[in-house]
C-alpha positions in Angstrom: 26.3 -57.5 -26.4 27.0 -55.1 -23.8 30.2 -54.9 -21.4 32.1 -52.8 -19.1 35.5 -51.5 -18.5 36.4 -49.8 -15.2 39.0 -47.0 -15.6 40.7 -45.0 -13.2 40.8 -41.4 -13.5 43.8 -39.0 -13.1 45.5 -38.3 -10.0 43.4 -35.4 -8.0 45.4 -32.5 -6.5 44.2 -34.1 -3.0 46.0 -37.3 -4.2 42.4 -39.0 -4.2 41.4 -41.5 -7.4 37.7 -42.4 -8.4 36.6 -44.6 -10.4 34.1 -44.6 -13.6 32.1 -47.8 -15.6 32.1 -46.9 -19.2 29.9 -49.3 -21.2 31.6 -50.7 -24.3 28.8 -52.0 -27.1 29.9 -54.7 -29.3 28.5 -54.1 -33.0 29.6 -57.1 -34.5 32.3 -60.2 -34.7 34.0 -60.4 -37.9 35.4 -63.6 -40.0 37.4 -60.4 -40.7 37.8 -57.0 -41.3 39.5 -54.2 -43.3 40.0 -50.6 -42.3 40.7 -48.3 -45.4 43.8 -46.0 -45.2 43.8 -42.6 -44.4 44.7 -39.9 -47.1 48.7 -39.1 -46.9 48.8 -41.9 -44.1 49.0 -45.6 -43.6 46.6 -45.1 -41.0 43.2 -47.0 -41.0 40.1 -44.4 -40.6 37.8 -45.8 -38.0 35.0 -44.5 -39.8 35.4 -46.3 -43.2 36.0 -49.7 -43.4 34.9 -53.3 -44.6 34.3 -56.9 -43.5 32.8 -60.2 -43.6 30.3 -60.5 -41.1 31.0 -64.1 -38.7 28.9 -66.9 -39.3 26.3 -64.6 -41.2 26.5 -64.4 -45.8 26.9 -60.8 -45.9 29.2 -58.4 -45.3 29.4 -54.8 -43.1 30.5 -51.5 -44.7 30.8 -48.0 -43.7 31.9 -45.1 -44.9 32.9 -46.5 -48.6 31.5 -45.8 -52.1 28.4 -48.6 -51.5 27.0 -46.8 -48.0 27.3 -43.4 -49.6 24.4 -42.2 -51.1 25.4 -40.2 -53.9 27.2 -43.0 -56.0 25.6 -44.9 -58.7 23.6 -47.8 -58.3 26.1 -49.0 -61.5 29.6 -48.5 -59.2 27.8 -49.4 -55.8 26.8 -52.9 -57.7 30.6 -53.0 -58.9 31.6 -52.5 -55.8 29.7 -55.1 -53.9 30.7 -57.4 -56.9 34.5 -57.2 -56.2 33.9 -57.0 -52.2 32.4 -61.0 -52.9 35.8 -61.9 -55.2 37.8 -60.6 -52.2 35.8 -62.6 -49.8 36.2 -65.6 -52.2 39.3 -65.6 -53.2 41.5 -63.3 -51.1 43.4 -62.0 -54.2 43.8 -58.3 -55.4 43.8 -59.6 -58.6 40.5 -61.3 -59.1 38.9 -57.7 -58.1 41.1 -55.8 -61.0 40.2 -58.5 -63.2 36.3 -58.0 -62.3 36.8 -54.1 -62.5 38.4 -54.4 -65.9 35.2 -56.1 -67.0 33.1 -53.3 -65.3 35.6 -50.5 -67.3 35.2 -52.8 -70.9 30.8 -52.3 -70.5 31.4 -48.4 -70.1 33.8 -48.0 -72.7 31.4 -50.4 -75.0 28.7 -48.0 -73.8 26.6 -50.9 -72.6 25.7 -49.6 -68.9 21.9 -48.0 -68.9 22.2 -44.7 -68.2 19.7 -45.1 -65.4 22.2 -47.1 -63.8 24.5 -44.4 -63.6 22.4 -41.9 -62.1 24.4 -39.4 -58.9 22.5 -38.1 -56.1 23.2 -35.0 -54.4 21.9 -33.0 -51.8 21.6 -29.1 -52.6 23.3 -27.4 -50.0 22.3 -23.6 -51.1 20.8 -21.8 -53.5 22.5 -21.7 -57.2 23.3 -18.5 -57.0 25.6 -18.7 -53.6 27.8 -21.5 -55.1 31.1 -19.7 -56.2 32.8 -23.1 -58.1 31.3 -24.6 -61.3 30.6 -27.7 -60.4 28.4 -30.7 -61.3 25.7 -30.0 -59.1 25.6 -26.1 -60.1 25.4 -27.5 -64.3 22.1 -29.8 -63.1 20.9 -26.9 -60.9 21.1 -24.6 -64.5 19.7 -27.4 -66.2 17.0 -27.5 -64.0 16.3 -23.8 -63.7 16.3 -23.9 -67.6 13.4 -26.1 -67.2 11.3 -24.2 -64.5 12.5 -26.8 -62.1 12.6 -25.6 -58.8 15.2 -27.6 -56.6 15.4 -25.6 -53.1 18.4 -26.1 -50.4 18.0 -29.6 -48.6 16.2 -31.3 -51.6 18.1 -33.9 -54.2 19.3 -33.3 -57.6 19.7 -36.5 -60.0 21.6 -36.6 -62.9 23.9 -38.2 -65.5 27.3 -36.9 -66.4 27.6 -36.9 -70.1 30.8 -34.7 -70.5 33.1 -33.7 -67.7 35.4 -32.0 -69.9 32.7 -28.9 -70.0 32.2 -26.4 -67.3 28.8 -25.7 -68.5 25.2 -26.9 -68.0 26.4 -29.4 -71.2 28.2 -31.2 -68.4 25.2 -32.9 -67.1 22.0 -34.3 -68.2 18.8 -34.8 -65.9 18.0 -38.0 -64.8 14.3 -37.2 -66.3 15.7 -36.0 -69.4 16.3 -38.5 -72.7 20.1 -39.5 -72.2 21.7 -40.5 -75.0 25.3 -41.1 -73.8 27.7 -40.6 -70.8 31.2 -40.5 -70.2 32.9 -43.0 -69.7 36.6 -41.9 -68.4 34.4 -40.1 -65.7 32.4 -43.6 -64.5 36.3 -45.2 -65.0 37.3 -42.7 -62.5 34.7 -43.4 -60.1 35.0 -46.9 -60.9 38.4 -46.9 -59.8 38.1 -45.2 -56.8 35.7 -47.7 -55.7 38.3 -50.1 -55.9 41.1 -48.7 -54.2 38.9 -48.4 -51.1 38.6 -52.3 -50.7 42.6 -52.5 -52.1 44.3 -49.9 -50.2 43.9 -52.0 -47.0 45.7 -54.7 -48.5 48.7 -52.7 -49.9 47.2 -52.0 -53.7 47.9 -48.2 -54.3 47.6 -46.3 -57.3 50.8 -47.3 -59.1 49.7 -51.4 -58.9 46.8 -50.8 -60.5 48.0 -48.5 -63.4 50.7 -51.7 -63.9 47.8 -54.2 -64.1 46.0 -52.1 -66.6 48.4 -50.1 -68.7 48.2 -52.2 -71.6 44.1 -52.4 -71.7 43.1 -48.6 -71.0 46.2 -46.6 -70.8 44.2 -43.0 -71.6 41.4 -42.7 -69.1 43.5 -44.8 -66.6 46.4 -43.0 -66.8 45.2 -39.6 -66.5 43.7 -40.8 -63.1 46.6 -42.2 -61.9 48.7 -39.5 -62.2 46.8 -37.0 -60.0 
């Protein structure tokens, strides 16, 4: 749907005013909708929010963990998962409850590592990256392997131990997994769920209260960045 807003412009030196259309396009109408905060602000970013489509079973996302394609199909399924428990039962509380059950399966080691498979875009060649980071420990891995992953072309992997620096960090997605890490996933988990909280008030600190008793550790350590 398609309308229009006439606006005036400024004042011209000569005192004159014209007048533009600007056509406004409506994307959707909304049972409702959340915006996620900005960083350091209360502010909702236009570019990243949530909501429940009207009259339709499905919802509209952009800019969270779900649309981006680098996150797991195992956190982007979480995700949608405590999106539904919002919808249903418009309490904060029902989605902690159905991430603690997400943060129990990693911890019990039950996820399938192809479930937890990242994504990334190379952006330049090994060599020009100055920072040891995930991508750089898959792109060693892969080099290790007479692999060739050029600029522009995707890297899969698994992270099976963030604590190292080296190409130990990671592990292929093509290569035989035999564990990940599960305070990393609980991390990612956990960001997951602060984007569909934060609008509603749920920072950091309330969920470190529901959970300190169930996963103080790998929780904790989050929290307290």
């Amino acid at each position: 749907m398609e309308s229009r807003k006439r606006v005036n412009s400024p004042p011209a030196i000569t005192g004159e005013k014209k007048c533009y259309e600007i056509r406004l396009k409506c994307e959707s109408h909304y049972d409702w909708v959340a915006f996620v905060p900005q960083r350091e602000s209360d502010a909702g970013a236009l570019t990243k929010y949530f909501g429940k489509v009207a009259g339709e079973d499905e919802f509209k996302v952009r800019g969270i963990e779900a649309r981006q394609r680098s996150t797991p199909p195992f956190i982007e399924t979480i995700q949608w998962e405590c999106l539904d428990q919002l919808d249903a039962t418009r309490s904060p509380e029902a989605v902690l409850d159905r991430l603690q059950d997400a943060i129990n399966r990693l911890h019990a080691g039950t996820v399938p590592v192809d479930q937890l498979v990242e994504r990334n875009r190379v952006s330049k060649p090994m060599e020009r990256y100055t920072q040891n980071t995930q991508n750089v420990a898959a792109l060693k891995r892969a080099r290790d392997q007479d692999i060739a992953v050029h600029p522009g072309q995707d890297i899969e992997y698994v992270v099976v131990d963030d604590e190292k620096t080296s190409r130990e960090r990671v592990a292929l997605a093509h290569e035989e997994i035999g564990s990940y890490d599960p305070s990393y996933y609980e991390t990612e988990l956990i960001r997951a769920a602060e984007s569909l909280l934060s609008p509603l008030g749920r920072d950091r600190l309330d969920i470190r209260q529901k959970f300190a008793e169930t996963r103080p550790q790998g929780l904790m350590a989050f929290l307290e960045h």
